[in-house]
N, C-alpha and C positions, 0 to 999 in steps of 0.2 A: 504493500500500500504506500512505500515511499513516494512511488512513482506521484500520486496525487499528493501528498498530506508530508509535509517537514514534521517530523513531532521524536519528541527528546526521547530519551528511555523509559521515563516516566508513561509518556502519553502513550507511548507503545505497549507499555507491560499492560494499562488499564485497557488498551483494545484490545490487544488478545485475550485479557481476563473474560471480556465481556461476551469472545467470541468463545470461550469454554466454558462458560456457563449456559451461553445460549445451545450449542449442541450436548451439552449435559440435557437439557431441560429435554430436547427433542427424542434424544436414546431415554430418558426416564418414560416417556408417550409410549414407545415400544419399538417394536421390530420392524413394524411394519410403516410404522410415521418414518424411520431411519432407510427403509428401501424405497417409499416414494420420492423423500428426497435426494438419492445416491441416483436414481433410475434420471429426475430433471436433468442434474448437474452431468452426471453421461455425456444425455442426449445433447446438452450446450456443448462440452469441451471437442464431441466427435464431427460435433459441426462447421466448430470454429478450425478444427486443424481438419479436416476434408477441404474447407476455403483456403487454408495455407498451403496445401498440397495443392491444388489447382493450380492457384497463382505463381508458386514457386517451379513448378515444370511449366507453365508456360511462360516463365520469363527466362531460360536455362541460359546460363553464361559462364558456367564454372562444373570440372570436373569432380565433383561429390567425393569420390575415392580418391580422391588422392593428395597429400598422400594417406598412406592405409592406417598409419599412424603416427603417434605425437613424436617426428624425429629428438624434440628435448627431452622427455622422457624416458625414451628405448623403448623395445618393445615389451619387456617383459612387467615395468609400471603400468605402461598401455594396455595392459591386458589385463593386470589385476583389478587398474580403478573400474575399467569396462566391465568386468563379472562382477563386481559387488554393486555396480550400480543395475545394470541386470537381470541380477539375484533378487537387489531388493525389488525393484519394479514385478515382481511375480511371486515374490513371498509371502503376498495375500490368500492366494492359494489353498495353504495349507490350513487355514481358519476356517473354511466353507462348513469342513462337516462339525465346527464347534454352534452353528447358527443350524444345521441343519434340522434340528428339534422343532422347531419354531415352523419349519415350511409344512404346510399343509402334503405337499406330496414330493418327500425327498427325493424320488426318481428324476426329479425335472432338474437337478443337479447336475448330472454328468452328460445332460444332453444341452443343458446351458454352458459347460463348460467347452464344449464342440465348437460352438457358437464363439463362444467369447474371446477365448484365448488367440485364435489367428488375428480376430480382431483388433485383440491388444495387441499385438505384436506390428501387426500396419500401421497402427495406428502412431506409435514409436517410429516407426522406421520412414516410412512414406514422408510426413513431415520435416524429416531431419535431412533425409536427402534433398528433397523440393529444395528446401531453405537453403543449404550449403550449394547446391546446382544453382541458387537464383542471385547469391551476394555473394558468396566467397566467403574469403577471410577466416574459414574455419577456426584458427586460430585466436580470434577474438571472438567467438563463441561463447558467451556467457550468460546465467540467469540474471546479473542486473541490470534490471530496464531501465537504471536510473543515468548512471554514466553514459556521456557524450559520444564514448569509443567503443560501447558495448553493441555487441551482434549478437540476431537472436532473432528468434520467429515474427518477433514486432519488427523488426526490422524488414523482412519481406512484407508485410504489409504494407511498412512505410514509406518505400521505396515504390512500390509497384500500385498502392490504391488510395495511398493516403494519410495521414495524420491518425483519422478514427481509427485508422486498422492495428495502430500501435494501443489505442488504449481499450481494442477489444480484447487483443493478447495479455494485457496485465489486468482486465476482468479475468480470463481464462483462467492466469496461473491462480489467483484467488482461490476462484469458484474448484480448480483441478485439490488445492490445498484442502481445505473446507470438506470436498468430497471425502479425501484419503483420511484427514480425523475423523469424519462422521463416522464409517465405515468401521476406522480401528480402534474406535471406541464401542462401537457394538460385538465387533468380536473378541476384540482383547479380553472383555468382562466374560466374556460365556468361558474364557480359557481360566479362568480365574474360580468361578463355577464350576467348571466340571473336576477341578482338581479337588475344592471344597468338598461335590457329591462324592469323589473316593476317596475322601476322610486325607487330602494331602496337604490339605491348607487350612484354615481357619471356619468354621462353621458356618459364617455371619454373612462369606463369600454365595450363599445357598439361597439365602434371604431373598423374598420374590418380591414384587410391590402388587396387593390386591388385584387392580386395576389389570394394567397392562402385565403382570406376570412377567417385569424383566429384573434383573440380580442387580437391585440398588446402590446396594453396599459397594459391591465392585465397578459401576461406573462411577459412583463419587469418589470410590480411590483411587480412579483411575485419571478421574479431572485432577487428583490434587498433585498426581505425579506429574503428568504434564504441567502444571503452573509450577514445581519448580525443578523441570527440564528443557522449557519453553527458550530458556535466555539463552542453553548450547546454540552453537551453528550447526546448522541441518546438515551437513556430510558427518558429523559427529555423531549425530542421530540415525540416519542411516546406517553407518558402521556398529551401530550399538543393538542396532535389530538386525542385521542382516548377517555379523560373526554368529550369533548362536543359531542363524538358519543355516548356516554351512554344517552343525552338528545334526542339526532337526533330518537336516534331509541324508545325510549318513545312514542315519539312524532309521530314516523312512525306508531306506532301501532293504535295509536287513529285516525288516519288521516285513514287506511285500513278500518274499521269499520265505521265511516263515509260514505267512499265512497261505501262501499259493500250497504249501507241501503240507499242510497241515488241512485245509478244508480244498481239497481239488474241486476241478472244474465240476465235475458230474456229480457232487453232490448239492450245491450252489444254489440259490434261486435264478428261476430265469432271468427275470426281472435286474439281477443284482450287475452293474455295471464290472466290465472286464476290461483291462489293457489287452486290445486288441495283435494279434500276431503271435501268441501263444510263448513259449517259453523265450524267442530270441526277442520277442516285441518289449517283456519284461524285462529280458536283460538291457536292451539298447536302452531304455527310458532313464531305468533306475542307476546302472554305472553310469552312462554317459554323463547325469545330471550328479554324480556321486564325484567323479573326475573333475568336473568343473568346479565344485566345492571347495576339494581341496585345493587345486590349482588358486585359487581366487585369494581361499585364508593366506597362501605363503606369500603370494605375492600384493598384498594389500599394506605392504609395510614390517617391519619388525614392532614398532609401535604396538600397532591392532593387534599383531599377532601375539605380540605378549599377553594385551588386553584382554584376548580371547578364549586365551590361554587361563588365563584368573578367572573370568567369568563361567567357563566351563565346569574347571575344578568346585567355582563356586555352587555350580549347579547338584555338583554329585554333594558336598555338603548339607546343604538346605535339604536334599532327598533323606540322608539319614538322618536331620533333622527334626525333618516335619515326621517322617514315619511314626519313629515311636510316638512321637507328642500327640499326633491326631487320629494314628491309630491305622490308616489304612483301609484298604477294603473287606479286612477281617473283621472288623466293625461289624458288617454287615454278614459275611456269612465265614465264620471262622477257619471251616473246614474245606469249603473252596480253597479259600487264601486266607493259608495257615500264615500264622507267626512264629519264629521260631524263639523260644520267653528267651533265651541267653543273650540275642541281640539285638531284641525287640522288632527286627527287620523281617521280611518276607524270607523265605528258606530259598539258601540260595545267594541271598543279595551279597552274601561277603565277595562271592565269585565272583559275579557279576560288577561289581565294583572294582572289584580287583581287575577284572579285563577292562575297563573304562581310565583306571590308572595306570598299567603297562600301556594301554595304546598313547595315553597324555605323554607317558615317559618318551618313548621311541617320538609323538611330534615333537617335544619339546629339546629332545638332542638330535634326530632328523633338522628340526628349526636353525639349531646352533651354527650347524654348517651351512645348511641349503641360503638359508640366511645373508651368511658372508660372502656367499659365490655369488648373490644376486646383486647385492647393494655395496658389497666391499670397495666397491671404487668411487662411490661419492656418499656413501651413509654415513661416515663421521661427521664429515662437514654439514650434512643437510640437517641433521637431528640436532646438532650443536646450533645452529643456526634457528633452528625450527621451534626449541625449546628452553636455549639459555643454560639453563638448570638444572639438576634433576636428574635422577634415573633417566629419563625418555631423552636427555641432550647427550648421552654416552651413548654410542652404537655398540662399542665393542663391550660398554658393561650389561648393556641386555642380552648381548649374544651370553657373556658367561653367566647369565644368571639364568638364562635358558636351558645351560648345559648342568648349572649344579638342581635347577628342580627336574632334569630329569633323570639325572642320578639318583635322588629323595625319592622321586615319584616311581622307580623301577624297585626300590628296597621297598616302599610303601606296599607298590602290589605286592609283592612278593610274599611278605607277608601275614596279607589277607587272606590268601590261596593258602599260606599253611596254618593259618587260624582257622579259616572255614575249611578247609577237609577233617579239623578233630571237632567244631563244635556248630558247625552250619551245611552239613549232607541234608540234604532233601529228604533221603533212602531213613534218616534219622525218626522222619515222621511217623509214627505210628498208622495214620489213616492210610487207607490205599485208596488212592483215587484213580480214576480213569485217564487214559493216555489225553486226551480234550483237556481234561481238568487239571492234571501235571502240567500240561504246557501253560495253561493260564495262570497257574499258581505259581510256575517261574518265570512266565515272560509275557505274559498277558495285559495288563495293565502298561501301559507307553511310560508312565509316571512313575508305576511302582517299579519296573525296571531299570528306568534308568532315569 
């Protein structure tokens, strides 16, 4: 909104306050007031960059590819910042089946996703070409529509039909903003929920409101994390959701194949949506998008990668945390999902954490090296530059810090694997349950596992 309005940090903090209040109010309405408004704001953003794709191939004066990358960069930064920006542009994704409760007939899900997804994908790409094909300057390519020197989708407007065409494109980025909070505040909160319903988090996250029947709790705590993470800069924020989607989707991939050998196709519902192409259709999806993940974390920085690295480990943390505290889905039916009393954890979990700590160990001295073969020739000076201060202004003391926790973190697994073989065997359990019910009771739950 700089674009219109000078206004201090002050005046700024109280428009965004008011603009998170106001989509607090609209997610508290419900689900469906949050997909009337997502479904408008679409329909504007898909029209307005349809008009900049036109304009900008019919004005073509510049060769879009080329070149193919950021020659100051190299290619290997040019490829990281490209997957996490990427990543996160389709990390939405993964949220659909936490809202899927709510739709009246979940099957219209994976036939929307048919629809949608190429969609997005032109919709990105089409635009960006046009633009670069119709001004150039790739290079000056930026989101601020404020500065004199700045290029960028207004900029084919402005050139080609006029003044209004620039301040339809900073309505757009607005309205495009606006949309993606609305959205990840409706799903964010159901993620918030469903860990509540299997006893992983706090109860209060369950809490419905009469009315509209949406998880209160979890959107007001959802508005207060955004008010005070609203002041980062947005590539900050991006990297801060989109490192643990390089885990999520790891983890998606192992969990597919899983379930593919555990419930095959011919016992299945018709009805039940399949990756089509059968076993090699499964593999290309899930490696393919597994390889990019990792590719993405290594080269997004040694920075993030450490960040990522914490925030992980932090993850497995918080899990044997919350477990004991909240109890799990044993809660509910004991003998499903048993607990084992000596570690208050799901039977099993010492393992299974212990494979989540060898594999941190191997990224994290894997990291140490691959690290300094990428950036070794200019990361002291950029991070000393970039940071002043600080751990994160030493290239060469992240890299050792990388290699002594994965030293820690390789003795750490180690062990857990020989604690849980004398006091966390499965085989320990008295109940015998069915091959179905063994697997859920060790690997069934996304949360409880891992």
């Amino acid at each position: 909104m700089g674009y219109f309005f000078e206004w201090n940090n002050a005046e700024a903090f109280v428009v965004k306050l008011i603009i998170v209040i106001v989509f607090t109010i609209v997610n508290l309405l419900g689900l469906k007031e949050v997909s009337v408004l997502s479904i408008v704001f679409a329909i504007f953003i898909l029209l307005v960059f349809a008009f900049i794709t036109v304009v900008g191939f019919g004005n073509w004066n510049y060769n879009p590819i080329e070149p193919i990358f950021n020659p100051e960069e190299g290619v290997t930064s040019s490829i990281g910042s490209a997957l996490a920006i990427s990543v996160w542009l389709y990390c939405g994704w993964s949220m659909i089946n936490q809202v899927s409760g709510e739709v009246r007939d979940p099957m219209v899900i994976p036939k929307s996703i048919l629809i949608a997804c190429p969609l997005i994908g032109f919709s990105y790409l089409l635009p960006t070409l046009a633009g670069v094909a119709s001004v150039g300057h790739w290079d000056s390519w930026t989101t601020d529509l404020v500065s004199g020197d700045s290029v960028g989708y207004a900029t084919v407007l402005v050139q080609n039909v006029g003044g209004w065409g620039g301040v339809l494109v900073v309505l757009t980025a607005i309205v495009g903003n606006l949309a993606i909070f609305n959205t990840n505040m409706a799903c964010g909160t159901r993620s918030l929920f469903v860990m509540a319903d299997d006893h992983l988090a706090p109860p209060c996250f369950t809490w419905l409101t009469k009315k509209s029947g949406v998880p209160s709790i979890g959107i007001l705590s959802l508005s207060l994390v955004t008010i005070l993470l609203m002041q980062m800069e947005f590539t900050t924020l991006i990297l801060i959701q989109v490192i643990p989607g390089f885990a999520s989707i790891i983890l998606l991939a192992f969990m597919i194949f899983k379930a593919r050998r555990l419930y095959p196709e011919e016992i299945r519902k018709p009805e039940a949506y399949k990756i089509p192409g059968g076993n090699f259709g499964a593999y290309l999806c899930t490696i393919t998008i597994s390889i990019v993940a990792v590719v993405a974390f290594f080269l997004n920085g040694t920075d993030y990668f450490l960040y990522g690295v914490f925030l992980i480990l932090g993850g497995i943390v918080l899990y044997v945390i919350c477990k004991p505290l909240f109890g799990g889905c044993s809660v509910e039916n004991p003998e499903k999902w048993p607990r084992n009393p000596k570690t208050k954890l799901a039977y099993g979990d010492l393992f299974r954490i212990g494979i989540m700590v060898e594999i941190m160990a191997v990224v994290c001295i894997v990291g140490r090296f691959a690290l300094n073969l990428i950036e070794g020739s200019w990361g002291p000076e950029y991070y000393l530059e970039e940071y002043g201060t600080g751990l994160l202004s030493n290239f060469y003391g992240m890299l050792n810090l990388l290699l002594i926790m994965g030293i820690v973190l390789a003795i750490i697994g180690i062990v857990l694997f020989l604690v849980g073989k004398k006091i966390d065997r499965f085989e320990s359990h008295p109940i015998i349950l069915s091959e179905e019910d063994r697997f859920e009771a060790m690997n069934g739950n996304a949360g409880e596992a891992f």
